[in-house]
LODREN-616629 format. One record per residue (C-alpha): x, y, z. Coordinates in steps of 0.25 Angstrom, whole numbers, padded with zeros to 4 digits, always signed. Example, Ala and Ser with C-alpha at 12.3 -4.5 7.8 and 13.67 -1.06 7.14 Angstrom:
# residues 2
+0049-0018+0031 +0055-0004+0029 
# end
This chain:
# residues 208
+0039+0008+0042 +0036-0002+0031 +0044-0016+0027 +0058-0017+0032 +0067-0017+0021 +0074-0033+0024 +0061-0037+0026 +0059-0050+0022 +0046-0055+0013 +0045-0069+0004 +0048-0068-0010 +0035-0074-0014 +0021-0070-0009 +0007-0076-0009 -0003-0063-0013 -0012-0059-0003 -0025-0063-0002 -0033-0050-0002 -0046-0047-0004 -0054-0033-0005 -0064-0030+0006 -0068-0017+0008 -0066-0002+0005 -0066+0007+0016 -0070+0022+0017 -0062+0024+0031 -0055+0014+0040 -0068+0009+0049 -0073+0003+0038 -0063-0005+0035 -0063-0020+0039 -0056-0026+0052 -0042-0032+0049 -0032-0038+0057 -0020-0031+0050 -0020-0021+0037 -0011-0015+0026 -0015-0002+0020 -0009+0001+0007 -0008+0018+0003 -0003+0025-0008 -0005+0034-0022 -0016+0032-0029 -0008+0027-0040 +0003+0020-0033 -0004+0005-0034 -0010+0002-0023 -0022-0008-0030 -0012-0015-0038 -0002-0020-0026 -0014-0023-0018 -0017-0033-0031 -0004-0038-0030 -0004-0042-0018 -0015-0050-0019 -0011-0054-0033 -0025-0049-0036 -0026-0041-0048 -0039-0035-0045 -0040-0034-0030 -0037-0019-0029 -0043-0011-0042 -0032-0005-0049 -0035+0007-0057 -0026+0017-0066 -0035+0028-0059 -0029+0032-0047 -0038+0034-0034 -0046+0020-0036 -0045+0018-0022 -0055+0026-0013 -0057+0018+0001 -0049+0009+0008 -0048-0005+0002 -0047-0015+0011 -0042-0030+0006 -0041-0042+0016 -0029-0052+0016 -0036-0065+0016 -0048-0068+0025 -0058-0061+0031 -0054-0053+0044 -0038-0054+0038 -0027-0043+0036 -0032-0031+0027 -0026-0022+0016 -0032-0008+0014 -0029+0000+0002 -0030+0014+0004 -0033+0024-0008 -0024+0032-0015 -0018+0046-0011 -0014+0056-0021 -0025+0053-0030 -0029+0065-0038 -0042+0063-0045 -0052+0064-0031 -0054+0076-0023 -0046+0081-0013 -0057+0077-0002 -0057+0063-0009 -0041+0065-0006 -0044+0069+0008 -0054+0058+0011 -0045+0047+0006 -0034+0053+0015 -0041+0053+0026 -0047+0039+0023 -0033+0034+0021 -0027+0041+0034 -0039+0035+0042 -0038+0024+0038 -0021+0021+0042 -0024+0029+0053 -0035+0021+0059 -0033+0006+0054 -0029-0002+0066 -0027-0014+0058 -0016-0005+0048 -0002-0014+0050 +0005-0006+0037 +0002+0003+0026 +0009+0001+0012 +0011+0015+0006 +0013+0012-0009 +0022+0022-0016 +0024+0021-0033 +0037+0017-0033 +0037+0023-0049 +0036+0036-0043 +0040+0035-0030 +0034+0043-0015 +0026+0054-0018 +0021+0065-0010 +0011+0059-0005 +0017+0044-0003 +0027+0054+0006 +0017+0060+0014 +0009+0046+0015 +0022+0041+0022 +0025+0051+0030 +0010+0051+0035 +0011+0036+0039 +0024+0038+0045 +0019+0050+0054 +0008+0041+0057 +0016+0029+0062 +0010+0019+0051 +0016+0007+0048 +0019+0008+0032 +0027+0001+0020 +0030+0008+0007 +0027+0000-0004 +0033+0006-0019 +0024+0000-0030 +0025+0000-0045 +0040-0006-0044 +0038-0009-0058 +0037+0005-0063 +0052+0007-0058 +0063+0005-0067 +0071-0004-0064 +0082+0002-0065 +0078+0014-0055 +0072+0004-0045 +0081+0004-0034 +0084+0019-0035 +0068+0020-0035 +0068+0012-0022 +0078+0020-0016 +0070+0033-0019 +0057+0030-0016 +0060+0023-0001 +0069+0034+0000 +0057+0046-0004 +0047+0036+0005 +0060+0037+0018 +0061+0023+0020 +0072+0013+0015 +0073+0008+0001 +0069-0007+0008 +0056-0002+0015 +0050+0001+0004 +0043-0012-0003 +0042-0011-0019 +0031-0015-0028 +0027-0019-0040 +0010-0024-0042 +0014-0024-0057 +0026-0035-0056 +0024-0042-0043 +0037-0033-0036 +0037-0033-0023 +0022-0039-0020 +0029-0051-0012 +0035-0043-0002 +0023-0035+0000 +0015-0047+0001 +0023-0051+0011 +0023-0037+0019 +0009-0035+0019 +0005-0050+0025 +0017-0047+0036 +0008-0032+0037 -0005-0040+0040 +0001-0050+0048 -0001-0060+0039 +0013-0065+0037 
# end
């Protein structure tokens, strides 16, 4: 599932207009929406920083070099009231809480892409320094077992030598089973990729 790899996106891309509205501890209490993205990953994988980019917003999402700053579903809309919504979920594999902490953000998270009528896709961010873990496997394989629409989204593209860039792109779609073109790189740092996904996410909401 995910973007098409000859999918075709404009080069240039106005930022989306998002704004923060609310954090959720479950999925009832978040706000109506006529369509939703929900972006997942590792603690550590940057979600808050390409949420920024987005919106060219440096500090609409807080960023933090603690791991683990999101706790509840954060829920930005795309322009006016009553318009498409972004939630950001929190972090797995983050060390520093309990492990009932673990469990109840688990179950928060499963809730919530479980329950959300409004979902249209979910961005599974993987560090494309490192590559799929573990638990980035097991987070794909859950949302494929559970028929959810999903788009892989490598971030820090920046942190990849250029030289072993392409061999990087092979491996990680390869590690993630999909195609090397399914797979839509990043870069909040320098801007790489943010067009496209601009693109991507307003096609998500039916915005485009």
């Amino acid at each position: 599932m995910g973007v098409a790899a000859g999918e075709n996106v404009a080069a240039m891309s106005p930022p989306l207009a998002l704004r923060f509205v609310t954090s959720a501890e479950s999925v009832d209490r978040l706000p109506a929406s006529p369509a939703e993205v929900a972006v997942v990953g590792r603690s550590n994988v940057g979600k808050s920083s390409l949420l920024n980019a987005l919106a060219n917003r440096r500090g609409l999402a807080r960023t933090s070099k603690t791991p683990g700053r999101t706790r509840l579903l954060d829920c930005y809309a795309v322009g006016e009231a009553g318009g498409p919504t972004l939630v950001d979920c929190p972090g797995y594999g983050y060390a520093k809480v309990s492990k009932a902490e673990r469990g109840r953000w688990q179950r928060m998270i499963e809730g919530y892409l479980l329950e959300r009528e409004p979902l249209t896709m979910v961005m599974a961010l993987v560090d494309g320094e490192v590559g799929p873990t573990d638990l980035d496997r097991q987070l794909l394989a859950w949302l494929r077992a559970q028929g959810l629409p999903h788009t892989v989204v490598a971030t820090k593209h920046d942190k990849v030598r250029p030289s072993k860039r392409e061999r990087r792109k092979r491996d990680l779609a390869a590690a993630c089973d999909l195609e090397r073109g399914d797979v839509v790189w990043t870069s909040a740092e320098r801007n790489v990729g943010i067009d496209r996904l601009r693109d991507l996410v307003r096609v998500w909401l039916r915005l485009a």
